[in-house]
C-alpha positions as CSV (number, residue, x, y, z in Angstrom):
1,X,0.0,0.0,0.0
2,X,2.8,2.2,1.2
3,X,4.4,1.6,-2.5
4,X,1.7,2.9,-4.6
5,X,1.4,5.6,-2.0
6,X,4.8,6.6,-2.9
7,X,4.2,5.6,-6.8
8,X,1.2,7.8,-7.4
9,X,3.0,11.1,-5.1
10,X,5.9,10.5,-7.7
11,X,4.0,10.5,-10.8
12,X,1.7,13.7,-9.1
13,X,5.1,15.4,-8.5
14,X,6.3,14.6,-12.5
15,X,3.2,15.8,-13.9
16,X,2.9,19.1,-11.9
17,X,6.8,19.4,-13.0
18,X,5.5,18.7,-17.0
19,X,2.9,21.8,-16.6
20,X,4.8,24.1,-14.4
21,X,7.4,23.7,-17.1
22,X,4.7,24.8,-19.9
23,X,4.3,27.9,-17.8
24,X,5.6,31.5,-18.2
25,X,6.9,33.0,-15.0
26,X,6.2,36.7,-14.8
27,X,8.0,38.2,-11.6
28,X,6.9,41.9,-11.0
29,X,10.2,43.4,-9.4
30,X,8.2,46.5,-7.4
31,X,5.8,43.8,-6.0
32,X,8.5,40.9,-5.5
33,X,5.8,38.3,-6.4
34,X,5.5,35.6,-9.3
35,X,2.9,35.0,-11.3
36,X,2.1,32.0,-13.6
37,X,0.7,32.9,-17.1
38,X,-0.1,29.1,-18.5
39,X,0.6,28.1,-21.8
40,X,-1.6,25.8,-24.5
41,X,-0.1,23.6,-27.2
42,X,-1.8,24.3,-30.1
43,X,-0.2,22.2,-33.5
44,X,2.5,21.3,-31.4
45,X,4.0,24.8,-30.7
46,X,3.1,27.0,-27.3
47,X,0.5,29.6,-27.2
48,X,-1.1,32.1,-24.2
49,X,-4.8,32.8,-24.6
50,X,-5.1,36.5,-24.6
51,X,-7.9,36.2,-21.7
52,X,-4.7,35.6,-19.4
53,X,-2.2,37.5,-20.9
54,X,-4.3,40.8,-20.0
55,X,-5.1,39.0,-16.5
56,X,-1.4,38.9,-15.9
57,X,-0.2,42.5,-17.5
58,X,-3.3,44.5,-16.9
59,X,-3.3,44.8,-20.9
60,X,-6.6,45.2,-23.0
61,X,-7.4,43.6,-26.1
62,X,-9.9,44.9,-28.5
63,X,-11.0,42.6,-31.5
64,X,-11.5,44.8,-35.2
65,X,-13.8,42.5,-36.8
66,X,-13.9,44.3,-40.4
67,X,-10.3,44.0,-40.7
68,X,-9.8,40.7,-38.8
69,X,-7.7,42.4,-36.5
70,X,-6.7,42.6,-32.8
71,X,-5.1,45.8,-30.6
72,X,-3.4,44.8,-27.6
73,X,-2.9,47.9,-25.2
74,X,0.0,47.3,-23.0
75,X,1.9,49.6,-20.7
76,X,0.7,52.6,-22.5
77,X,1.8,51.2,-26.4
78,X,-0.3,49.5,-28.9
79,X,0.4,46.1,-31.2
80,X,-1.8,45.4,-34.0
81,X,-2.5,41.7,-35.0
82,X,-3.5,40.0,-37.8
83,X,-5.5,37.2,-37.0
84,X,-4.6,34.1,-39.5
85,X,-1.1,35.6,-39.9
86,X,2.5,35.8,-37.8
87,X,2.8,39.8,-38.5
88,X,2.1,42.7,-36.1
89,X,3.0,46.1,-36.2
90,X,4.4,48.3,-33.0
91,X,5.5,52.0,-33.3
92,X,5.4,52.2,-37.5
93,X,7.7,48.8,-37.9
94,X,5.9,45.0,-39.0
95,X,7.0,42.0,-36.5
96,X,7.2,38.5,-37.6
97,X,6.0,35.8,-34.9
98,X,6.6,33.0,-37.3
99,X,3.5,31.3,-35.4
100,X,-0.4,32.9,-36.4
101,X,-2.0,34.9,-33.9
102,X,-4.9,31.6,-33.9
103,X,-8.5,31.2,-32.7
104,X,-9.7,28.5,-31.4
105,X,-13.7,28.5,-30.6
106,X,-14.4,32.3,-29.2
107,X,-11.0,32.3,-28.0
108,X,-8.0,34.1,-29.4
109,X,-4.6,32.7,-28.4
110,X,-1.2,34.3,-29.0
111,X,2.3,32.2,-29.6
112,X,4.4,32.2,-27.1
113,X,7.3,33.6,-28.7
114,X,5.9,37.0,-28.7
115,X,5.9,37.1,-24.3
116,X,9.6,35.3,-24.0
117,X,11.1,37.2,-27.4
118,X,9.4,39.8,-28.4
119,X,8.7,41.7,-25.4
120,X,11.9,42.1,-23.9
121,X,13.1,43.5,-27.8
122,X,10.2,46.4,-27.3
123,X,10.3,47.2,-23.8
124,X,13.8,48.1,-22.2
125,X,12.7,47.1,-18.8
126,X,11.5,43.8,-19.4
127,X,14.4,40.7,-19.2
128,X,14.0,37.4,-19.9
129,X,15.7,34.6,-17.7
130,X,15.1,30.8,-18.7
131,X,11.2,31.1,-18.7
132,X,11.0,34.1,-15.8
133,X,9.8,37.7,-17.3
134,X,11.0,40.4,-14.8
135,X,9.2,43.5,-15.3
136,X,9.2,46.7,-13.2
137,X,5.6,48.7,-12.6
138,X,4.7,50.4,-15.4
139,X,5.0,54.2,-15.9
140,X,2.2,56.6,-15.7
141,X,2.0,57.1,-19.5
142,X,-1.2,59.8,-19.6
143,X,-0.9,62.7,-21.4
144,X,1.1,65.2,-20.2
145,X,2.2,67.2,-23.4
146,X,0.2,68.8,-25.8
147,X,1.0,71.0,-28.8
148,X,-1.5,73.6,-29.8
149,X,-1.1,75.0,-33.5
150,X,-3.3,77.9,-34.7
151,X,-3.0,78.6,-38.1
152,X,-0.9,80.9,-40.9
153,X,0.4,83.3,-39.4
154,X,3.3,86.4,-40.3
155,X,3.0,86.8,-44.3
156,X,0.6,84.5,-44.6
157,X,-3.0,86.0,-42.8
158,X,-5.1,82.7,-43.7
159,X,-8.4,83.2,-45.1
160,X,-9.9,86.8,-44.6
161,X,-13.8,88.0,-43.8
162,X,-15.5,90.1,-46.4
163,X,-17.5,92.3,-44.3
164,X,-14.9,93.0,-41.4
165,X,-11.8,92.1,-43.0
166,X,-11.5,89.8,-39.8
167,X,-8.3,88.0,-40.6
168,X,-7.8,83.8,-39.7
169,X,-4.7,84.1,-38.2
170,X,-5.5,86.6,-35.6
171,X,-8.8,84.2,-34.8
172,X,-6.8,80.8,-34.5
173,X,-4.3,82.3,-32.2
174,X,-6.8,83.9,-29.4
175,X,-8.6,80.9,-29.8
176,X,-5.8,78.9,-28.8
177,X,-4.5,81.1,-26.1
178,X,-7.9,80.7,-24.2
179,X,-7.5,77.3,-25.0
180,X,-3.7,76.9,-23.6
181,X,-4.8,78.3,-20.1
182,X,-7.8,76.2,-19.5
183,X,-5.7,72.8,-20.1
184,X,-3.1,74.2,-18.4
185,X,-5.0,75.4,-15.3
186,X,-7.6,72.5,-15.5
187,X,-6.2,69.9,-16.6
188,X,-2.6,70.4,-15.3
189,X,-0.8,69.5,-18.4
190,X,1.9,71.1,-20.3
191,X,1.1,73.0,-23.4
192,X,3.1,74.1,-26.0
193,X,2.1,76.5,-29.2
194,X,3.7,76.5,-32.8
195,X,3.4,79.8,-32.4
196,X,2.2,82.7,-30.0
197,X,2.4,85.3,-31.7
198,X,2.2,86.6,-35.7
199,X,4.5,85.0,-37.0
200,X,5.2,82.1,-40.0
201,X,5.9,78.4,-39.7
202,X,6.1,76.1,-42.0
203,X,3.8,73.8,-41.9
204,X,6.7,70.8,-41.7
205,X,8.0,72.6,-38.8
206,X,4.9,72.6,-37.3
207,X,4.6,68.4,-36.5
208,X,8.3,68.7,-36.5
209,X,7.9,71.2,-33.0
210,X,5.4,68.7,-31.9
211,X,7.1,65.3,-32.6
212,X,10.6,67.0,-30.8
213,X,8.9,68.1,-27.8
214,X,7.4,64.4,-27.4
215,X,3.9,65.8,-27.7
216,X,1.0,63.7,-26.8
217,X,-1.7,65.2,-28.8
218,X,-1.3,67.7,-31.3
219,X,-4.3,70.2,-32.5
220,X,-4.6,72.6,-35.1
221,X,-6.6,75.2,-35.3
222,X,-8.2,77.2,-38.1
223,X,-10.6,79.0,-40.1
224,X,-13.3,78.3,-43.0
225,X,-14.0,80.2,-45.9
226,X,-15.8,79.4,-49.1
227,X,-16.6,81.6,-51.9
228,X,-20.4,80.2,-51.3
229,X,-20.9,83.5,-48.5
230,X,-24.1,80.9,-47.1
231,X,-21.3,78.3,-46.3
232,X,-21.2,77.9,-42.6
233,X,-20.8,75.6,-39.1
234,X,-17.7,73.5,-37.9
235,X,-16.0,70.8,-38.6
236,X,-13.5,68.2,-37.0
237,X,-10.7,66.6,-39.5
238,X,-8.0,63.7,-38.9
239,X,-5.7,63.0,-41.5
240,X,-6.7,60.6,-44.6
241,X,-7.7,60.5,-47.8
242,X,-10.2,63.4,-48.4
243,X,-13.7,61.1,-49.3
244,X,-16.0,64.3,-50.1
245,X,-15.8,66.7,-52.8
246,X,-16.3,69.7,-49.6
247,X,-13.7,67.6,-47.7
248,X,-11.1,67.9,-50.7
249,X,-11.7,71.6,-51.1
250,X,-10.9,73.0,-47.3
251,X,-8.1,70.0,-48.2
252,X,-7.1,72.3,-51.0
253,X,-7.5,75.9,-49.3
254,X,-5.2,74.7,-46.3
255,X,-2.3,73.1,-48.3
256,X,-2.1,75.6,-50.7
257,X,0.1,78.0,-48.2
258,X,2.8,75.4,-49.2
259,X,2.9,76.9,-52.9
260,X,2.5,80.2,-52.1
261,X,4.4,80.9,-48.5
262,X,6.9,78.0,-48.7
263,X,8.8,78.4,-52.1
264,X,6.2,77.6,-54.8
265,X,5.1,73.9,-56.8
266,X,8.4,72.2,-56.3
267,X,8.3,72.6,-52.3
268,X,4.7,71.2,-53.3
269,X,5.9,68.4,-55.1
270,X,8.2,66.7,-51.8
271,X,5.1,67.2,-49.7
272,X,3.3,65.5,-52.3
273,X,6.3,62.4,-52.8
274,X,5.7,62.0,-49.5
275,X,4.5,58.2,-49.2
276,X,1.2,58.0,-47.2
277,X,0.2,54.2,-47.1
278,X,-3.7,54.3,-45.2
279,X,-3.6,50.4,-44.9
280,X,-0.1,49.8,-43.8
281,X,-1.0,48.3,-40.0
282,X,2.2,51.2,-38.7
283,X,-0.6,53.5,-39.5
284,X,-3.9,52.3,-37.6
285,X,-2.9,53.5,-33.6
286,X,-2.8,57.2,-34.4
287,X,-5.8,57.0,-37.1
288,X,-8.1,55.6,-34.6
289,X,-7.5,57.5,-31.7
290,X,-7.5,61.0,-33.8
291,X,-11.0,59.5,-34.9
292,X,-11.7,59.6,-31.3
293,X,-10.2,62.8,-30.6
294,X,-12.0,64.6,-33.4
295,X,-15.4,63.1,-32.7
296,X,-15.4,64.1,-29.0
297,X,-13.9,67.6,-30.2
298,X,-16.7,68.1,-32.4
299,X,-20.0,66.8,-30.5
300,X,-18.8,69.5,-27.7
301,X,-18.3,72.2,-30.3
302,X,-21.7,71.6,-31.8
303,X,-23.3,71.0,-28.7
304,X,-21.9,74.5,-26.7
305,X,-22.1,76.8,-30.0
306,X,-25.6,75.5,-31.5
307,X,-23.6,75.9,-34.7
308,X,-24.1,74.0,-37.8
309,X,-23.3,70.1,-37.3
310,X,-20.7,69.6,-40.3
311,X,-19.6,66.7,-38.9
312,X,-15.7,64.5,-38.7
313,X,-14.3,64.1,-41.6
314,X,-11.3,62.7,-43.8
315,X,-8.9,64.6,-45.6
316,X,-4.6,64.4,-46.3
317,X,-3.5,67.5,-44.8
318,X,0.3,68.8,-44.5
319,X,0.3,70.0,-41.4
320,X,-0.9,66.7,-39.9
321,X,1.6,64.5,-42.0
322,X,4.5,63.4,-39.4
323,X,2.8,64.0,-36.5
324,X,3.2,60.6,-34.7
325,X,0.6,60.8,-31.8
326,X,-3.2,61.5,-32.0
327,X,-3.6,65.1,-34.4
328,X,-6.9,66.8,-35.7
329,X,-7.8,70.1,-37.4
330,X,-10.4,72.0,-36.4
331,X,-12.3,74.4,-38.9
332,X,-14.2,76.9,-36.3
333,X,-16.5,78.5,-38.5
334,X,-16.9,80.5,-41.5
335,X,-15.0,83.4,-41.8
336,X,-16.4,83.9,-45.4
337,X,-19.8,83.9,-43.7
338,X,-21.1,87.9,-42.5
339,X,-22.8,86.5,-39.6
340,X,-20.0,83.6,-38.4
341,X,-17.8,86.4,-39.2
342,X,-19.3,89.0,-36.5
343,X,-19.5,85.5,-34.1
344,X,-15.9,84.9,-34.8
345,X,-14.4,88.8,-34.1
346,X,-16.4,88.6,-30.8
347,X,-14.0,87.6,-28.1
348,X,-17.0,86.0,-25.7
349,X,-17.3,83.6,-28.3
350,X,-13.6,82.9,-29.2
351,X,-13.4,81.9,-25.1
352,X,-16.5,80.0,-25.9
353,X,-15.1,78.4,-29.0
354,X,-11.7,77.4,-26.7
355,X,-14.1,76.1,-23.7
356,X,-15.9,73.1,-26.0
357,X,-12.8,72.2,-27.7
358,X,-11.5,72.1,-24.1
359,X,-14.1,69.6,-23.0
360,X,-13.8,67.2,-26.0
361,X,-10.2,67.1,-25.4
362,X,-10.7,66.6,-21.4
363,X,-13.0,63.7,-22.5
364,X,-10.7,61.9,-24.3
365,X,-7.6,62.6,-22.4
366,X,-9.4,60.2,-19.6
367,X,-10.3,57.8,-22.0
368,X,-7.1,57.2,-23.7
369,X,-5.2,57.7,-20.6
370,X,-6.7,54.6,-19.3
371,X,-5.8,53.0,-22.2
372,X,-2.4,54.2,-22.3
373,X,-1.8,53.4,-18.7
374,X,-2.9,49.5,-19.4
């Protein structure tokens, strides 16, 4: 009796050796405590199901079922999936697992490879020993900068009004400086302006200032004008291929300052060369969370003006290429328009104007910080 006593404590002891062994150890340094995220043998390689992967790293996975894709939100980066296939993207580069990102039932499962190898390649603080991940606790990762741009500026006075001569340039900057001291004073975050005064940028330099100072969000802000003088409300934009015939003309009116501030059609033409790839996977993170940004942005402005609803839309604009964190452009009104004219000159409602986009931009600062801080 005592012998199969002993035999089945022996063979109890092998098998919890076989699956501790098909186990990732994840130690948290800060906490000094272990913890086990289990592995599955799927086709006779090692996967984690993503269920405990975001149990163990506090992550969040959101499933895109158009594109058949997955975003995994981990200490304040993204990774985009492909489910069927070994790629992913992180920060603008393609990964190869050499495994598919699988399915099996309503489950998705995730190779191995990509918490023991790929990890500790994205994330400096992350080592691998044997099978042990160390990690330390993750930084706080909500947005602290953000980069204001109101448009034209110097020589170049943007669109002007044809009843008070009310020039844009003059409009997007007081709009903006309202708008820089209520994040600053309410939200407690740093802001930073292309410019605060009248002068001209480029509109390279312009992303360029915002990707240098490590921006989190980057806005710019600007003026409408059509030579229909009945035109009129607002509208929110995040950079992509213009879709509307409307879309591609305000596209037009605010990329023309490159031909005629920035050294004429061949400073036009590398703008232009630039490559611009909407399905490459590098682009996805910052298209969907400008989405966000705008559509937030423009419910508050259309709720607190009672202006016309114009809606988010879609266009390729310069000052947005480059800027590698969440970016809109904001169209405040009509400047072409008499009466959004005499609204936009009025000061009350430039402070106005600067208080919704505050509260759209509040709103989705606490959204996305939570996802950032995943």
């Amino acid at each position: 009796m005592r012998y199969y006593k002993k035999l089945i404590t022996a063979l109890l002891f092998i098998m919890s050796l076989s699956l501790s062994w098909a186990d990732i150890s994840v130690y948290f340094k800060n906490e000094r405590k272990t913890v086990a995220l289990p592995e599955t043998k799927i086709s006779e390689s090692f996967y984690v199901d993503f269920d405990a992967f975001n149990q163990v790293f506090n992550s969040i996975v959101k499933e895109e079922r158009g594109d058949h894709r997955l975003h995994l939100y981990l200490n304040g980066k993204q990774f985009i999936f492909l489910i069927g296939s070994p790629y992913y993207s992180f920060e603008n580069e393609s990964w190869n697992l050499h495994l598919d990102v699988t399915r099996v039932g309503n489950q998705f499962y995730l190779p191995s490879v990509f918490v023991t190898e790929h990890l500790p390649t994205h994330f400096k603080d992350i080592e691998i020993k044997g099978k042990v991940l160390q990690i330390e606790r993750p930084k706080d990762r909500s947005v602290k900068v953000i980069v204001l741009d109101p448009g034209h500026g110097g020589n170049d006075p943007g669109a002007v009004g044809r009843k008070l001569k009310l020039r844009e340039k003059e409009v997007n900057l007081n709009v903006c400086l309202k708008l820089k001291q209520m994040l600053e004073k309410e939200l407690g975050v740093t802001v930073l302006m292309t410019r605060g005064d009248d002068r001209f940028i480029t509109l390279k330099n312009r992303t360029k200032f915002a990707n240098e100072n490590k921006a989190d969000l980057f806005v710019s802000v600007h003026t409408n004008s059509s030579r229909n003088s009945a035109a009129s409300g607002l509208e929110t934009y995040y950079l992509s291929t213009a879709l509307t015939s409307d879309a591609r003309a305000v596209e037009a009116l605010e990329n023309n300052v490159v031909e005629e501030f920035e050294g004429g059609k061949a400073e036009r033409a590398k703008y232009d060369a630039l490559a611009f790839i909407l399905s490459d996977l590098s682009q996805t993170e910052h298209l969907e969370n400008s989405n966000n940004m705008a559509l937030l942005i423009q419910q508050n402005l259309v709720a607190g003006t009672k202006s016309f609803d114009r809606g988010v839309k879609q266009a390729n604009f310069y000052v947005l290429r480059g800027a590698f964190m969440p970016a809109v452009l904001i169209e405040i009104g009509f400047i072409s328009n008499p009466q959004e004219e005499q609204k936009l000159a009025n000061s009350q409602y430039q402070e106005r104007l600067a208080r919704t986009i505050f509260e759209g931009l509040k709103r989705f600062k606490f959204r996305y910080d939570r996802i950032r801080n995943t």
